[in-house]
C-alpha positions as CSV (number, residue, x, y, z in Angstrom):
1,X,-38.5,-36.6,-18.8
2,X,-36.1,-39.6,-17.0
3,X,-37.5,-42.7,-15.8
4,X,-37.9,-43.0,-12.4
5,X,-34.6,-45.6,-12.2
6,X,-32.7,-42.6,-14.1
7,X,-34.4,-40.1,-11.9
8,X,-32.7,-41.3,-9.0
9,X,-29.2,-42.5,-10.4
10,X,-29.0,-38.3,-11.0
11,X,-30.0,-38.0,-7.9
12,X,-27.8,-40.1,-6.7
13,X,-24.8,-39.0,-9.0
14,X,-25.7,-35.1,-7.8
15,X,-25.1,-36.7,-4.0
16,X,-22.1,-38.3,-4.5
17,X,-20.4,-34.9,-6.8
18,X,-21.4,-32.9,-3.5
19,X,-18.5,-35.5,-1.3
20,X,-16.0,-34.3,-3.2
21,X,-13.8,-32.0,-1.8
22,X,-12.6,-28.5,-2.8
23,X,-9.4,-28.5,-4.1
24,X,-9.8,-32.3,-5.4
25,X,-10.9,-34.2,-8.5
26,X,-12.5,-37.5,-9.2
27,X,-13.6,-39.1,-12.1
28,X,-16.9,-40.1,-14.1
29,X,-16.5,-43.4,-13.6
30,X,-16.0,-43.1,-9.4
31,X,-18.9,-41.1,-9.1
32,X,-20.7,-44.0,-11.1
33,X,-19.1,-46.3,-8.9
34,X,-20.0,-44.8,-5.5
35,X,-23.7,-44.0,-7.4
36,X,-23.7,-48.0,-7.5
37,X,-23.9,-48.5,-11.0
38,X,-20.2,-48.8,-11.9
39,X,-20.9,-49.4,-15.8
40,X,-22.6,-45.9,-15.8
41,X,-20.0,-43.8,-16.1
42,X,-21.5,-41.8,-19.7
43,X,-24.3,-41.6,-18.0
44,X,-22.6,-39.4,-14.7
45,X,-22.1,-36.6,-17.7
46,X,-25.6,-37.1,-19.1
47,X,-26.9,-36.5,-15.3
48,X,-24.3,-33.6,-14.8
49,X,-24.9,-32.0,-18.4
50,X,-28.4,-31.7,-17.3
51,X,-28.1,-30.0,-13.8
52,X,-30.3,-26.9,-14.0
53,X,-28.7,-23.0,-13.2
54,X,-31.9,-22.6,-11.2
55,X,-31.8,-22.2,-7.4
56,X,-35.4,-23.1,-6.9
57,X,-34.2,-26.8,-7.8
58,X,-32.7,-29.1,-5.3
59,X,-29.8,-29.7,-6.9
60,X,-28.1,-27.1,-9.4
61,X,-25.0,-25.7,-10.7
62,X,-24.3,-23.5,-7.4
63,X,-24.5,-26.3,-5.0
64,X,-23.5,-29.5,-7.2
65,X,-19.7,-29.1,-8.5
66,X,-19.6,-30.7,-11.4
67,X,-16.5,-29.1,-12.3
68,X,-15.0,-31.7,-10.0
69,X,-15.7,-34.5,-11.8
70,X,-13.2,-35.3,-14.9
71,X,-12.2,-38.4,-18.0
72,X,-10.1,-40.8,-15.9
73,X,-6.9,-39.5,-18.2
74,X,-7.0,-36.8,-16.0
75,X,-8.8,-34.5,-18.3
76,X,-11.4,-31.7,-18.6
77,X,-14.1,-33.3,-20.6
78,X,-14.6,-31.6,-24.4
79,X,-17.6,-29.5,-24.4
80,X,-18.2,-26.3,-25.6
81,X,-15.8,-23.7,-25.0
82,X,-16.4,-21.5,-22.5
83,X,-17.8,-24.4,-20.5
84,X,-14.1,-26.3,-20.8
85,X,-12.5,-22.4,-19.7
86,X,-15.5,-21.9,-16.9
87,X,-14.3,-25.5,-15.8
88,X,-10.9,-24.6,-15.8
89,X,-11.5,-21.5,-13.7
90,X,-13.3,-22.7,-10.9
91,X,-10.7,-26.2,-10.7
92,X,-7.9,-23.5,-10.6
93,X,-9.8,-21.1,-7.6
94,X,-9.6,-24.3,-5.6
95,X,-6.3,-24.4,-5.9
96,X,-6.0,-27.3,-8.9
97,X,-3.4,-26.7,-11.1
98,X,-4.8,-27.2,-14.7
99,X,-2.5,-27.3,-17.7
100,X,-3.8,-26.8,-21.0
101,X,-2.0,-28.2,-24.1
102,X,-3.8,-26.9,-27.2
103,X,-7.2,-24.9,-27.7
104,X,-9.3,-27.4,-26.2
105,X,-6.7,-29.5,-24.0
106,X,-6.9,-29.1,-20.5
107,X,-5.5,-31.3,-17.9
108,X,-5.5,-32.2,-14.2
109,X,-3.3,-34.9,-12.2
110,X,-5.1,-36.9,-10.7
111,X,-1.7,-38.3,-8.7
112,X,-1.6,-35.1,-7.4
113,X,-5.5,-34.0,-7.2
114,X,-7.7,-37.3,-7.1
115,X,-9.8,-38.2,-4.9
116,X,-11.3,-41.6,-5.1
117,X,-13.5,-42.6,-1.4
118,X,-12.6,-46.2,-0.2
119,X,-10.0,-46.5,-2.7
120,X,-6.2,-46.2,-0.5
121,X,-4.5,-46.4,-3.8
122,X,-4.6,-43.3,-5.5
């Protein structure tokens, strides 16, 4: 079971996933940053790896889209499979054009489908 500190930086993380627009992308290391630990960015995929399919919890796979959240190269994070091609399918039923280059490749620009609160540049 997570510490308490971890406890709430999932928390936290799960908050932060559910700003994030449909249609848009952001990266494991802005969600760490707007989660306030800016070093944590591994940790965001620990948190998100561990979201429950259960609808009894607070925050789950329906209502946490943690298919938004992507490597700050712009790409779909290597996991099994048919998680990388469930990914893949729900970016693209927002509207995100994915691109995959290989078995196992898949990418997203983020010039083009980033979203990044409080930061004008991207």
């Amino acid at each position: 079971m997570p510490s308490e500190e971890s406890q709430a930086f999932y928390i936290a993380v799960y908050e932060m996933c559910q700003t994030i627009p449909p249609g848009r992308v952001t990266t494991y290391g802005h969600i760490a940053l707007l989660a306030g630990a800016p070093a944590n960015s591994r940790q965001v995929g620990t948190a998100l790896k561990s979201l429950t399919s259960n609808g009894d919890h607070e925050f789950n796979t329906s209502n946490v889209p943690w298919w938004r959240v992507i490597s700050s190269q712009g790409k779909v994070s290597l996991r099994g499979k048919d998680e990388m091609q469930l990914q893949q399918q729900k970016l693209e039923q927002e509207g995100v054009q994915v691109t995959q280059h290989g078995i196992d490749k898949y990418n997203i620009k983020l010039s083009e489908y980033g979203w990044f609160e409080g930061d004008e540049e991207y």
